[in-house]
C-alpha positions in Angstrom: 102.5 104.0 119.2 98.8 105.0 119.2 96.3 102.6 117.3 95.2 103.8 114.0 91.4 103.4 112.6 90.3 102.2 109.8 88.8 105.5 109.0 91.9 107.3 109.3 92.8 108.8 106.0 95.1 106.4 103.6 98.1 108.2 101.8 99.1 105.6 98.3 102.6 105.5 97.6 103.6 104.2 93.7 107.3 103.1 94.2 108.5 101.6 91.3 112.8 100.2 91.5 114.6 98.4 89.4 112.7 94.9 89.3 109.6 95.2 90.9 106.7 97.8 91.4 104.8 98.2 95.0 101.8 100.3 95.7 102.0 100.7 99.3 99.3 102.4 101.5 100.5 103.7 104.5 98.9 105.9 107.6 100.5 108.8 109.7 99.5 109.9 112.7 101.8 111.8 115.7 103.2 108.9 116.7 102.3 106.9 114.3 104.3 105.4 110.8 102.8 102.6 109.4 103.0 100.6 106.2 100.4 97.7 104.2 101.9 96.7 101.0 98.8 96.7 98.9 99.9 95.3 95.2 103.3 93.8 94.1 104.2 93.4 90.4 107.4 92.9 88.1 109.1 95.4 86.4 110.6 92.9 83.5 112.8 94.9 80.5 112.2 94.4 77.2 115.2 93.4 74.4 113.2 95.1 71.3 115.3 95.1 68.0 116.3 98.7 68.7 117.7 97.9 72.1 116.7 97.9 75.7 113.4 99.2 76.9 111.2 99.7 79.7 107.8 97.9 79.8 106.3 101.0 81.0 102.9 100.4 80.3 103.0 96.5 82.3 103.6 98.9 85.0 101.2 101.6 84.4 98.7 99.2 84.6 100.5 97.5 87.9 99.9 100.9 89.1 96.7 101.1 88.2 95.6 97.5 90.1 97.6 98.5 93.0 95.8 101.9 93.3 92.3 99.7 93.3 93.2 97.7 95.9 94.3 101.0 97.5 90.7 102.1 97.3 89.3 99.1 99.3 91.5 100.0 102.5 89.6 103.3 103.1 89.4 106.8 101.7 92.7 107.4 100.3 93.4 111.0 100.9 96.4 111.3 98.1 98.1 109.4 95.5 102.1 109.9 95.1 104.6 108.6 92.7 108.5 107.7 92.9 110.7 105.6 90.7 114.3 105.8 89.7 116.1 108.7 88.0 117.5 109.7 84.4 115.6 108.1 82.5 112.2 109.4 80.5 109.8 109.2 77.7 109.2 112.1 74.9 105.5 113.0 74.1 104.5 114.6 70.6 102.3 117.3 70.3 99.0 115.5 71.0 100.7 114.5 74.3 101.1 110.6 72.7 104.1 108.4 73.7 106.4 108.0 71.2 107.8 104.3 71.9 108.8 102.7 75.2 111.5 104.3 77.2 114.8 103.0 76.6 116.6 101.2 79.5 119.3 103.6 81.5 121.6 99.8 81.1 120.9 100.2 77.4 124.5 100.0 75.3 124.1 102.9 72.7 124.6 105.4 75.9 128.0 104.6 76.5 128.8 105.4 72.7 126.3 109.0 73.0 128.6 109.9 76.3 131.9 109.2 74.4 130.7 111.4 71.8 129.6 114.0 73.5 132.4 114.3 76.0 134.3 114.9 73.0 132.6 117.9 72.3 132.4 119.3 75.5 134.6 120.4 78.8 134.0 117.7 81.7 134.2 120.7 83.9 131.8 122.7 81.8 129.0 120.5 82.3 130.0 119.6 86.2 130.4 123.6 87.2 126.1 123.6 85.9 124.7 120.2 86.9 127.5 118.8 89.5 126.7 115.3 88.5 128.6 112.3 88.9 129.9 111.4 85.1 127.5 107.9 84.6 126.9 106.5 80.7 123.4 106.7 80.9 122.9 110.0 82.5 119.8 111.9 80.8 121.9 114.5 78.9 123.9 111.6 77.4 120.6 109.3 76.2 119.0 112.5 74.9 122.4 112.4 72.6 121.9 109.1 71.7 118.2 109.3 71.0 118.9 112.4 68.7 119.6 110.2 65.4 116.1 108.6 66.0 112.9 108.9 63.8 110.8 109.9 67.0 113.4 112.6 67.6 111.6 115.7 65.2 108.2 114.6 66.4 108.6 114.8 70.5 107.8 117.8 71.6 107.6 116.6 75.9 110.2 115.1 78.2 108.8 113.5 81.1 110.9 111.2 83.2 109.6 108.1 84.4 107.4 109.5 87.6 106.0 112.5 86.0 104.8 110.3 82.9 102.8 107.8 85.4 101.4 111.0 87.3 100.6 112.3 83.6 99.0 109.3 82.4 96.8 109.7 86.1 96.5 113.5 85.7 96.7 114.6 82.7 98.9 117.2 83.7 102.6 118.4 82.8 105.4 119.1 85.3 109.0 117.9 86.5 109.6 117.2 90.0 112.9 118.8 91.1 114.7 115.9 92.5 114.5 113.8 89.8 115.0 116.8 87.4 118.2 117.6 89.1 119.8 114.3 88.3 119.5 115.0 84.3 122.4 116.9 84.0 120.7 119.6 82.3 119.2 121.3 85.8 121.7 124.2 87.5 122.7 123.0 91.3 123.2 126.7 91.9 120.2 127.8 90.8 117.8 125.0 91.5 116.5 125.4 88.5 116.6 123.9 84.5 120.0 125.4 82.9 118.7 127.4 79.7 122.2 128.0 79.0 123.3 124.2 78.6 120.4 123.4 76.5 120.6 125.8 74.6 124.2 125.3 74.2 123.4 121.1 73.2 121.1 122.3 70.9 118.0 121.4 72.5 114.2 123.0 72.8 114.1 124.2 76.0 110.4 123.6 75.5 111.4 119.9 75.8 111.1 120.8 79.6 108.4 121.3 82.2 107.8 124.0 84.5 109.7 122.4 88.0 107.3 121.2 90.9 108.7 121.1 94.5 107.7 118.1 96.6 104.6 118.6 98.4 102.7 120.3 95.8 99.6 119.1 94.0 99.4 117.6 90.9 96.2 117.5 89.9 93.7 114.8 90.3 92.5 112.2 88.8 91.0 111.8 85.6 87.7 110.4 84.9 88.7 107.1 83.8 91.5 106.4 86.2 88.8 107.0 89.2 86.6 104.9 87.5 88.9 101.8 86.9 90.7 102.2 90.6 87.3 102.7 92.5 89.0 106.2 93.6 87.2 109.6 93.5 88.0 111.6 90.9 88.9 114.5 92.8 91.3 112.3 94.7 94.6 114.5 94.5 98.1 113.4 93.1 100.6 114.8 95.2 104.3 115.2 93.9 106.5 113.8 96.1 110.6 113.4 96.4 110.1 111.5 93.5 113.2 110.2 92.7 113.3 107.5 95.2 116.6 108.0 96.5 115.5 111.4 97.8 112.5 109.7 99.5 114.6 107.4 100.8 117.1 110.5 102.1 113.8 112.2 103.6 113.3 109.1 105.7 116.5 108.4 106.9 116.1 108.2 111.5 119.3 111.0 112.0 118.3 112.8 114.9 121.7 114.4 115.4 124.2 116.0 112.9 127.3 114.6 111.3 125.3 111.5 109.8 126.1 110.2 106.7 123.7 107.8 104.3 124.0 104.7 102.3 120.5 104.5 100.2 121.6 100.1 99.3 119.5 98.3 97.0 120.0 97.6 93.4 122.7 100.7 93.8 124.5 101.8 96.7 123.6 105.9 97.2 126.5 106.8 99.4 127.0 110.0 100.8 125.8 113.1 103.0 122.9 116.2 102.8 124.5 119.3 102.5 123.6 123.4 102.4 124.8 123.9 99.4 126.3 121.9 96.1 130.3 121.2 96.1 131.4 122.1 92.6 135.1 121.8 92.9 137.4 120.4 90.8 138.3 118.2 93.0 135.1 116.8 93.6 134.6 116.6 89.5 137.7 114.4 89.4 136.1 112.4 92.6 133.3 111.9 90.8 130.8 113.1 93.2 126.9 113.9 92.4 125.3 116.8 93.5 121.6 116.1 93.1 118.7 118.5 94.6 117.1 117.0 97.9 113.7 118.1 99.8 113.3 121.7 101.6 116.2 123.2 100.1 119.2 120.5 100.7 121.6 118.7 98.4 122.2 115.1 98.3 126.3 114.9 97.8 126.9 111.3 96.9 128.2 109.0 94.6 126.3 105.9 92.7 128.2 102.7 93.7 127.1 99.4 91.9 124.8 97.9 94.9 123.0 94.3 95.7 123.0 94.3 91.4 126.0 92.6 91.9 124.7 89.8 94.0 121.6 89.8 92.3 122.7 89.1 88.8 125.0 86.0 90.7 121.5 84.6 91.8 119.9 85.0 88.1 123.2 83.2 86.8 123.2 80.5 89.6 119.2 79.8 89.4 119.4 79.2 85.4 121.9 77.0 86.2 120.2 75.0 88.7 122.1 76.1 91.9 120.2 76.9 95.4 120.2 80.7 95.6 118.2 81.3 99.0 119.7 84.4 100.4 119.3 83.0 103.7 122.0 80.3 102.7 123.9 82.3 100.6 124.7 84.8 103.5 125.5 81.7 106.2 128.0 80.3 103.4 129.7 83.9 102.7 129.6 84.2 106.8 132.0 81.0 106.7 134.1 81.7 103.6 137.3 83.2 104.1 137.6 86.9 104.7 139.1 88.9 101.8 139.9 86.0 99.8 139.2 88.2 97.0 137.9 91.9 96.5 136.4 93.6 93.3 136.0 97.1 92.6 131.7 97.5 92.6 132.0 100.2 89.8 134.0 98.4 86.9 132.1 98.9 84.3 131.8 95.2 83.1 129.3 94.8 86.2 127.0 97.4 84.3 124.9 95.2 81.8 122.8 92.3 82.9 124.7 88.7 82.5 126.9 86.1 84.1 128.0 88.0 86.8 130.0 85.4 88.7 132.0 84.7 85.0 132.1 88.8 85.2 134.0 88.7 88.8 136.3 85.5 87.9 137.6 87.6 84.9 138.2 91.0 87.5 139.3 88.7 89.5 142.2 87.3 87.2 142.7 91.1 85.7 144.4 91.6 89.4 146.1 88.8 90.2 143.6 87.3 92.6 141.8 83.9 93.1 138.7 83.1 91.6 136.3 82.2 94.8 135.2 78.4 94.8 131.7 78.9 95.9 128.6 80.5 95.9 129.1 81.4 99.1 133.0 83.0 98.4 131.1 85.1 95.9 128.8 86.7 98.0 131.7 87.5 100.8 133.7 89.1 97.9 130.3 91.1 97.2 129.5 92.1 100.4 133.3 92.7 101.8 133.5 94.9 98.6 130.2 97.2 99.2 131.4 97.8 102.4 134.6 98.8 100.9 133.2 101.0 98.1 130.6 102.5 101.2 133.9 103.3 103.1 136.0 104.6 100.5 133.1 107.1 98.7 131.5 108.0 102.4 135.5 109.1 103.5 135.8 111.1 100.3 132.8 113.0 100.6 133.5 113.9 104.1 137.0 115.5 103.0 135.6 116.9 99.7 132.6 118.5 102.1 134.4 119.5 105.0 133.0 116.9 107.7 133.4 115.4 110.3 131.6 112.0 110.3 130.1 111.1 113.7 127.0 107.9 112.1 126.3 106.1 109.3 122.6 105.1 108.7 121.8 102.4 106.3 118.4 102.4 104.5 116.9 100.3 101.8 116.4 97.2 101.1 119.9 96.3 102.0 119.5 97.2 105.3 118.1 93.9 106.0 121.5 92.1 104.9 123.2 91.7 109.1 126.4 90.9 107.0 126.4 94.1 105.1 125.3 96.1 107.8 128.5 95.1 110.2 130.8 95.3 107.6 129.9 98.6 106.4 130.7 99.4 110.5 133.9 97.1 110.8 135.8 98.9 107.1 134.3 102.8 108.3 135.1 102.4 111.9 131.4 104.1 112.8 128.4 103.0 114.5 126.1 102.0 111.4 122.1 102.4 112.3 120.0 100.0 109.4 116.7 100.6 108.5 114.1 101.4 107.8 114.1 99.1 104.6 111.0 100.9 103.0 112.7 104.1 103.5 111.6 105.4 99.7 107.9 104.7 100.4 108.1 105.8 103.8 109.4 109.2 102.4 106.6 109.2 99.7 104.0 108.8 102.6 105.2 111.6 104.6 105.4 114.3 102.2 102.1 113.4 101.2 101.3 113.2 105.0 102.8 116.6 105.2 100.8 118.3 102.4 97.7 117.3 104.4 99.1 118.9 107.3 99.4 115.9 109.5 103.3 116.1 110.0 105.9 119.1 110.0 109.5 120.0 108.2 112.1 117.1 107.7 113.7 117.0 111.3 109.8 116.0 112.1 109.8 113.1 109.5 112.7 112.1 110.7 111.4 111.9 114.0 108.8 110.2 113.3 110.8 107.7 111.7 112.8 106.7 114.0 110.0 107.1 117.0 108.1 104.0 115.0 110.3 102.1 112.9 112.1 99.2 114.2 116.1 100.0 113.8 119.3 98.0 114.1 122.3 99.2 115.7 126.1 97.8 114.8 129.0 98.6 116.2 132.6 98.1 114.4 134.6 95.2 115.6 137.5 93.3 114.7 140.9 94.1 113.2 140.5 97.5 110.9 144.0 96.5 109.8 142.6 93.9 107.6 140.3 96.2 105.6 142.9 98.6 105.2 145.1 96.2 103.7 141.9 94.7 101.2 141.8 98.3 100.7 145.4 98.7 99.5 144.7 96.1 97.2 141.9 98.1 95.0 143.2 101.7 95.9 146.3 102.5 97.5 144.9 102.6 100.9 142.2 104.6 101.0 
């Protein structure tokens, strides 16, 4: 790996998940990959009287802070933003926010996609957008925020990373691989679905022009330059912004037949295809077919991830129980194997809570035993993502055609050595884990690769796995016991 310089340009990636914000400066070089974490700050929701929200101004301004120290660790070449999907905020016409944007875990959606289904053909909407059916998809909250008073005044949808590169830019546009995942964008075409707007009855002038990853957003305004120490012709490039499709960009597959697992707060399971698989079949599956980089589909499904063992912590914490991971994961490691399994995707594991109270009572709905310790709950979690990986990774590869040769596992739940052998041990494939920071690795490189300093996506992926440290696990043990916890949730898949 060759040594980089301190005067080597500095690409800042804005990734923003689920419960924390990073902005990460990272530098690229032909055999280089590397990563400095430069600012770190909470993403906390809001309960407002009107429901759920995001606090996205706490984390424009974490954005902004993070893109100051940016500025102290040399001339940063390009600014690029990624967060997660669906969800948005609406802009009247002097380009104002009206309100916070409401939480995709927020309960009026489930109501908004009850009603709506009702009115519409589940195969209608699939044959245009090929998304997997999920409460809070975008097409369902825009139902929901309908009967609001900031409804007739919007005249803008931005989701989440176009806002923040609005709020740097002052410019309007919707980066395709986050646009894809609103329901309301045509897999075929690759392309926002007049039809289906029009057809829900909204303004197709709700929607920005598309922006492919790679191209420039604009630059910053005066005072964003002036607050981060930045120039102000510093560009904002837009990158896969939706962070599972940074993520996919970075994934180490140097050979075909690889399938993904994109595991933090959710589990993105699946595989990159040609072409979108809009099938019945798939439909009833309930398989996503969201737009990735350079032309590809990501052909997954959302499986509840490390939420699930998450939420336990918050639960066990405000109740005055350890919750080190560290000793968390050597108690599950001892517990009994498949004492009890839970399907990751009930939706009573949706909303924030007592998840452990959650479990006992999914737990008692099939006949099983409640686990007796921390540690019992976090083998039931873990033994049931690698379940949920199996069963939606064996499905796609039927549904697609496939042969499955590799499974990588990226995200932050790559670093979980329990996770990552029992994915291996339930599949019966070689599992390859890491890198954890695939999303802002991906951000970096296509930022990278607008500036010319790396090529097309078999060269970031090479790159990748040149300069990343990866694990390697091999299955092992009895695959007759995870076909029989299998049995027990779904007929032996």
């Amino acid at each position: 790996m060759s040594a980089t310089s301190r005067h080597d340009p500095v690409f800042a990636a804005v990734d923003l998940g689920a419960t924390s914000g990073r902005v990460i400066t990272g530098r690229v070089g032909p055999d280089t990959l590397e990563l400095t974490e430069a600012h770190r700050f909470a993403n906390t929701p809001v309960r407002l009287p009107d429901g759920l929200h995001w606090d996205v101004l706490a984390l424009y301004q974490g954005m902004l802070d993070g893109l100051r120290v940016a500025a102290l660790s040399g001339p940063v070449a390009s600014v690029g933003v990624d967060t997660w999907a669906v969800d948005y905020g609406l802009l009247d016409s002097d380009g104002s926010l009206l309100g916070l944007p409401f939480h995709y875990r927020d309960a009026r959606n489930t109501k908004a996609a009850e009603d709506l289904m009702a009115r519409f053909d589940a195969q209608e909407l699939y044959g245009v957008g090929g998304l997997q059916h999920l409460p809070f998809n975008t097409v369902f909250q825009l139902a929901a925020h309908r009967s609001t008073a900031q409804w007739p005044a919007a005249r803008t949808l931005l989701l989440m990373p176009d806002l923040l590169v609005y709020w740097l830019t002052g410019t309007v546009g919707a980066e395709v691989t986050n646009a894809s995942t609103t329901a309301l964008f045509d897999a075929r075409t690759g392309d926002w679905s007049d039809a289906l707007i029009g057809r829900l009855g909204l303004e197709r002038s709700l929607f920005p022009a598309l922006r492919e990853p790679g191209e420039r957003a604009g630059t910053l305004l005066p005072h964003v330059a002036g607050y981060t120490g930045l120039p102000e012709d510093t560009p904002v490039t837009a990158v896969a912004s939706h962070d599972t499709a940074s993520a996919v960009a970075a994934v180490p597959a140097t050979e075909p037949g690889f399938a993904y697992v994109s595991c933090g707060t959710w589990s993105l399971a699946g595989l990159e295809l040609d072409a979108p698989v809009l099938t019945e079949e798939s439909r009833a599956a309930n398989f996503t077919n969201e737009r990735g980089v350079d032309g590809t589909v990501r052909y997954l499904r959302n499986i509840m991830g490390m939420w699930l063992l998450e939420e336990c912590r918050r639960t066990w914490e405000r109740d005055g129980t350890p919750t080190g991971l560290a000793g968390l994961l050597a108690d599950a490691a001892r517990a009994r194997p498949f004492a009890a399994v839970i399907d990751p995707d009930d939706p009573e594991f949706l909303a924030p809570g007592d998840m452990p109270s959650r479990i006992d009572s999914a737990l008692t709905r099939t006949g099983q035993a409640t686990p007796g310790s921390p540690g019992g709950y976090v083998r039931c979690v873990l033994e049931s993502l690698a379940l949920a990986h199996r069963r939606t990774l064996r499905e796609a590869a039927a549904l697609a055609g496939r042969e499955l040769t590799r499974i990588h596992l990226v995200g932050g739940g790559s670093r979980n050595e329990l996770l990552c052998q029992w994915t291996a041990d339930a599949t019966g494939l070689p599992v390859t884990a890491g890198p954890a920071e695939a999303t802002a690795l991906g951000n970096v490189l296509f930022q990278a690769r607008a500036h010319g300093l790396v090529g097309g996506l078999p060269a970031m992926r090479g790159l990748v796995a040149r300069t990343q440290g990866l694990r390697h696990y091999t299955p092992r043990g009895d695959p007759r016991a995870w076909d029989r916890a299998a049995h027990r949730l779904t007929g032996g898949v």
